[in-house]
C-alpha positions as CSV (number, residue, x, y, z in Angstrom):
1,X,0.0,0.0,0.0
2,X,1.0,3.6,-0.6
3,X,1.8,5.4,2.8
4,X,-1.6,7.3,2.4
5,X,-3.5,4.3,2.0
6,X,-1.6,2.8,4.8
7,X,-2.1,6.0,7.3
8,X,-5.9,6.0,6.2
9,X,-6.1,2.2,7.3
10,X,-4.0,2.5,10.2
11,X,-6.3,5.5,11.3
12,X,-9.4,3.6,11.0
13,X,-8.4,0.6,12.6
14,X,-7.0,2.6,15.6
15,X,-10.6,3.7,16.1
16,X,-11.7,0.3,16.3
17,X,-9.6,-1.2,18.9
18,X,-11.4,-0.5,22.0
19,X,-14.6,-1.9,20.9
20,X,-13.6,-4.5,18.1
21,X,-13.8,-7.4,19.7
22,X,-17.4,-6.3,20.9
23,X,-18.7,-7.6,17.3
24,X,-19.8,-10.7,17.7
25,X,-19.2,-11.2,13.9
26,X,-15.5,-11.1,14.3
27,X,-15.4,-13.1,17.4
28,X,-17.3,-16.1,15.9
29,X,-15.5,-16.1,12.1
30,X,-12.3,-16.1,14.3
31,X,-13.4,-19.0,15.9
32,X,-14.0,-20.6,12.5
33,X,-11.0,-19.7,11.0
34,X,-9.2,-22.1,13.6
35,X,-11.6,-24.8,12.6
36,X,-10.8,-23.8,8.8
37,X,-7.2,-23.9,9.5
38,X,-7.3,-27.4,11.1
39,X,-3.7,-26.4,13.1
40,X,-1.7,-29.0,15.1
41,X,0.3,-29.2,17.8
42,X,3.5,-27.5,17.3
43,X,2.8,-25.9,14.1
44,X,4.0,-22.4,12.8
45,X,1.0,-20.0,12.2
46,X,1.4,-16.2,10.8
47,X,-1.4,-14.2,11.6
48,X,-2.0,-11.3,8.7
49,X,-4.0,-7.9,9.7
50,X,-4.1,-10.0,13.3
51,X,-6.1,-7.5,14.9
52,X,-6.8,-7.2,18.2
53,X,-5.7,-11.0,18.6
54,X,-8.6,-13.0,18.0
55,X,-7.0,-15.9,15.4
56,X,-3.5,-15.6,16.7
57,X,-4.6,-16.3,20.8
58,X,-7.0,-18.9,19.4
59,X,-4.3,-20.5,17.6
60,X,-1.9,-20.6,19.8
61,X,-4.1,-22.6,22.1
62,X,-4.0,-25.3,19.9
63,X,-0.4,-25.2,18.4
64,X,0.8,-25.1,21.9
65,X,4.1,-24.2,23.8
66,X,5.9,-26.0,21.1
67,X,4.1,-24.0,18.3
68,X,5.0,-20.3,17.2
69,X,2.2,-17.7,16.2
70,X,3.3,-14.4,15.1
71,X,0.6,-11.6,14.1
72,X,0.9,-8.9,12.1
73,X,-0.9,-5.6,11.6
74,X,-0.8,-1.8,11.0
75,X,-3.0,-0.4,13.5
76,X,-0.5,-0.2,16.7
77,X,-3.8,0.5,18.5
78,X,-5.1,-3.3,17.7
79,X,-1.9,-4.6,18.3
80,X,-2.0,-3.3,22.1
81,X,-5.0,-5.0,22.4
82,X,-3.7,-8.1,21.2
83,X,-0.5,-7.5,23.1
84,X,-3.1,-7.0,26.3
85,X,-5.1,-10.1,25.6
86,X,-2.1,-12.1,25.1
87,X,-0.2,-11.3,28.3
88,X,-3.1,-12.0,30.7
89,X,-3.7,-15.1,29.1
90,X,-0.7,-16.4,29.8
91,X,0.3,-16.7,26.0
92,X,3.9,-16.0,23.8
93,X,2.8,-14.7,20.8
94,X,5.0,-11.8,18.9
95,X,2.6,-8.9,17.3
96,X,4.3,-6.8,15.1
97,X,3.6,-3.3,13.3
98,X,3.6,-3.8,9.8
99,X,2.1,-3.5,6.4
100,X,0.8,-7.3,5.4
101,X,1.4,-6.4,2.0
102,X,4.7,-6.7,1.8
103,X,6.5,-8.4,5.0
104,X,10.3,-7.4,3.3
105,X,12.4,-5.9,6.1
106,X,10.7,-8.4,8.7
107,X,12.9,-11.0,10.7
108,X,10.3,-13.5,10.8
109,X,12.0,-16.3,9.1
110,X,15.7,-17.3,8.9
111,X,17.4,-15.2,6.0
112,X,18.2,-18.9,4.3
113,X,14.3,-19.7,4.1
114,X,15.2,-23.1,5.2
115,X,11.5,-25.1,4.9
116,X,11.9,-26.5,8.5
117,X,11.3,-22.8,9.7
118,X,9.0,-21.3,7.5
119,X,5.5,-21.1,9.0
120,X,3.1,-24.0,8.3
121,X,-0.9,-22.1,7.9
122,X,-0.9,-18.4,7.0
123,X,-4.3,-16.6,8.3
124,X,-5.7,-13.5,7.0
125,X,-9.0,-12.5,8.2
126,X,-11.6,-9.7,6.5
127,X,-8.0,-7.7,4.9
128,X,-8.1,-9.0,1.3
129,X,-10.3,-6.0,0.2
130,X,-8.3,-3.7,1.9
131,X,-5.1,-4.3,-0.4
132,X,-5.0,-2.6,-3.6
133,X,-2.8,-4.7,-5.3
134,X,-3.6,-8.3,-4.5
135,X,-1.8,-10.6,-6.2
136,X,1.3,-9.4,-5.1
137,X,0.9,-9.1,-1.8
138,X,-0.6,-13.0,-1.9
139,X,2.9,-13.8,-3.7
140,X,4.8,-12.1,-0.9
141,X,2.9,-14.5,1.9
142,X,3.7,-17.2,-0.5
143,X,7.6,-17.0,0.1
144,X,6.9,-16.9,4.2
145,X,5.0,-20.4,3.4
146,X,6.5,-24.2,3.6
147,X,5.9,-26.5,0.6
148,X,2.4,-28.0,1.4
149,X,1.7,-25.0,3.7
150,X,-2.1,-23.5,4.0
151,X,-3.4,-20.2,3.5
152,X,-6.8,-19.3,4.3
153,X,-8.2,-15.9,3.7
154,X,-12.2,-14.3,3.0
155,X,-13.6,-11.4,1.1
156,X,-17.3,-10.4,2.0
157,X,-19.6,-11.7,-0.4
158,X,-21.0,-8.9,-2.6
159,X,-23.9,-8.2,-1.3
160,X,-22.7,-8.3,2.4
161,X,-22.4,-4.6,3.4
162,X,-25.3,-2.6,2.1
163,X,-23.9,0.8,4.0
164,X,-20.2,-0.1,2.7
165,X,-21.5,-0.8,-1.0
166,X,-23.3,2.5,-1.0
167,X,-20.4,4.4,0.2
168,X,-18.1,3.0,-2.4
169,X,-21.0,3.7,-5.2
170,X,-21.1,7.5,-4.3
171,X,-17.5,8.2,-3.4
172,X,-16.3,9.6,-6.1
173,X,-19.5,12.1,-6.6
174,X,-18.4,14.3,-3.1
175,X,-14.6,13.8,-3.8
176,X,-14.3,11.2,-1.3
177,X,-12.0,7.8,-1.3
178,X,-12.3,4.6,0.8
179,X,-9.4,2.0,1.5
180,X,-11.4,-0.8,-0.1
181,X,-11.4,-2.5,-3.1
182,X,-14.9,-3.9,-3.6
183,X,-15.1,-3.7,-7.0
184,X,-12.3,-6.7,-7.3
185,X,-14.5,-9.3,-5.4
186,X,-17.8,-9.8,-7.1
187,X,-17.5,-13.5,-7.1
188,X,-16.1,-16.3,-5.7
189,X,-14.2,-17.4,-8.9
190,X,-12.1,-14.0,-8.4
191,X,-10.9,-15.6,-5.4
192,X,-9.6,-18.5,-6.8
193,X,-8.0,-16.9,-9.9
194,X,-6.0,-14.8,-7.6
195,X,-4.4,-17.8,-5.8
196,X,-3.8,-19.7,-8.9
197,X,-2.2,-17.1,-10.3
198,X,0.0,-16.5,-7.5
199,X,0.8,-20.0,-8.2
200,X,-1.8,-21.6,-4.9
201,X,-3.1,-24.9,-5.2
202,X,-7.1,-24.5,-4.7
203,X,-8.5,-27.1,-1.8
204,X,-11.7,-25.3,-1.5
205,X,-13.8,-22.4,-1.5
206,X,-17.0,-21.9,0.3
207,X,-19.6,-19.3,1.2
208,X,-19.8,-19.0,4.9
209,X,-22.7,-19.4,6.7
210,X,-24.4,-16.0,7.6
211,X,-23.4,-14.5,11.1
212,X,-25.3,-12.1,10.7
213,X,-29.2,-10.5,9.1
214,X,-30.1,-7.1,9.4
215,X,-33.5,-6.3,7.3
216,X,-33.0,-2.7,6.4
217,X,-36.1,0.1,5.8
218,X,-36.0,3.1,3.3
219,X,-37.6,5.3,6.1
220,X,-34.5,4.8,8.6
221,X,-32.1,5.9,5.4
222,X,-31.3,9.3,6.8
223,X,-30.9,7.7,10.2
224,X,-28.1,4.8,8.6
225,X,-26.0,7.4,6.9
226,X,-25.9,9.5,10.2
227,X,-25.3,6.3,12.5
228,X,-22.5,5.5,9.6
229,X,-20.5,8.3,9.8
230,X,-20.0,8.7,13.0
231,X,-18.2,4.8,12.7
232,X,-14.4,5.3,12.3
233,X,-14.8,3.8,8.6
234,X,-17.0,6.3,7.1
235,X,-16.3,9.4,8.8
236,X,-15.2,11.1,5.6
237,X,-18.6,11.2,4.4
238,X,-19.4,13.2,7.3
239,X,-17.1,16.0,6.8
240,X,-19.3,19.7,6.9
241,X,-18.4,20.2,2.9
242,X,-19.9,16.9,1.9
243,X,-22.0,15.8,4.6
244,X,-25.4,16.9,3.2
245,X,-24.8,15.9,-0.6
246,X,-23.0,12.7,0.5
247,X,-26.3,12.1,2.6
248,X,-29.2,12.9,-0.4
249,X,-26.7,10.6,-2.6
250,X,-26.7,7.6,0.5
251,X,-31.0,7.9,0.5
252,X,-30.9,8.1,-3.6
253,X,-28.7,5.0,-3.7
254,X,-30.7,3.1,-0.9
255,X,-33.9,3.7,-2.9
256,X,-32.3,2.2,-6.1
257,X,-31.2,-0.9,-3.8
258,X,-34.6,-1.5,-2.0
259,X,-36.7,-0.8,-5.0
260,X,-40.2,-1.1,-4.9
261,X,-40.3,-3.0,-1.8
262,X,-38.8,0.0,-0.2
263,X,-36.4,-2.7,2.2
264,X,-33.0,-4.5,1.8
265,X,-32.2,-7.8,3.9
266,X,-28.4,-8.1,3.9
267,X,-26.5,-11.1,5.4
268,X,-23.0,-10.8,6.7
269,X,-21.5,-13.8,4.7
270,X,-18.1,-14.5,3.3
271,X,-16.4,-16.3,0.3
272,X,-13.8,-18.2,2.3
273,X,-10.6,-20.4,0.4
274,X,-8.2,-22.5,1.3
275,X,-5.2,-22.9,-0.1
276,X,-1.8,-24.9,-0.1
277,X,1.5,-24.2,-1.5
278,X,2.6,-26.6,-4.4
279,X,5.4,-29.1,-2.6
């Protein structure tokens, strides 16, 4: 990521620490993710955009004393949370500042690479969207991965986040930006193109099961957008200069969603895939 991009995420995130882990959304796909990863005893787990902690504590309770988990993230105010969590449980795991996208400059693994040392499952959680450039970033966690290693990552499916869709439709009409990427995960196939072309072996993609329904009315419109932009992610759209045309353009675009029916029911799902790295 540019350093913009990267202040603008960092920013955001730093927001969300204190009451992160309050969503039970994030608690329970974290809990799945451990399933998903189907870790062992003394295995060798990297945690990507780690967060405040909620993959990397849960992993290290299986992989064990004789396991490593390190997490990685941008937003020192999640990692302190994390760092928190960690401590009073008892727990070694090493959370470091860092942009996910490219881990150059990290001692993580020896210099050699030697496969005996690289880490066995890499772990990225709700991030993907948030990197503009993909592909490479999935070939950098490659090179941190052992031959038969796993990587498991998610993007919201597209219809997921009404109030983040919206946003990202009328951005560019009040001069704003956002610091996700949408627009490259409209299906699950785009998910497995981008790990076979970063050279992945596919074991399976899946659409999660919903953790969440929120039925949504055209008459409580004006009252989303205002709840919205008071939330660390959308603040922007608040700003005095844009706030009111940034609002009639959130109601307009709501109407075009709901249609006739006047309501939206969204589920919080997720196109989920594993992957392994080719022996």
């Amino acid at each position: 990521m540019s350093q913009t991009q990267l202040e603008v995420v960092k920013s955001m995130y730093d927001e969300r620490s204190a009451q992160y882990d309050e969503s039970d959304v994030h608690v329970r796909q974290a809990q799945d993710y451990i399933a998903w990863a189907n870790l062992k005893a003394g295995e060798k787990l990297l945690d990507l955009a780690c967060g405040t902690g909620l993959v990397a504590i849960g992993a290290k309770h299986v992989v064990g004393k004789s396991g490593r988990v390190v997490g990685i993230d941008i937003s020192e105010g999640m990692l302190n949370v994390a760092r928190r969590k960690a401590e009073a449980a008892g727990l070694e795991i090493a959370f470091l500042n860092h942009d996910v996208s490219d881990l150059s400059g990290l001692d993580i693994v020896p210099k050699d690479h030697s496969d005996r040392l690289l880490f066995d499952v890499i772990t990225c959680a709700s991030a993907l969207i948030l990197l503009p450039d993909p592909l490479q970033a999935v070939k950098n966690w490659k090179s941190v991965l052992r031959p038969g290693g796993r990587l498991i990552t998610d993007v919201q499916t597209k219809d997921a986040n009404v109030v983040m869709n919206i946003f990202s439709a009328i951005a560019s009409a009040v001069g704003e930006t956002v610091p996700w990427h949408l627009h490259l995960w409209q299906s699950q196939q785009a998910l497995a193109t981008l790990m076979l072309d970063a050279g992945f072996h596919v074991e399976r993609i899946f659409e999660t099961e919903a953790y969440a329904r929120t039925h949504y009315h055209l008459g409580t419109a004006s009252e989303l957008f205002e709840k919205a932009v008071n939330n660390a992610m959308f603040k922007g759209f608040g700003r005095a200069e844009v706030r009111e045309k940034a609002k009639e353009l959130f109601i307009q675009k709501f109407a075009e969603i709901a249609g006739l029916k006047g309501t939206i029911d969204e589920e919080t799902t997720y196109w989920v895939i594993v992957v392994t790295r080719p022996g």
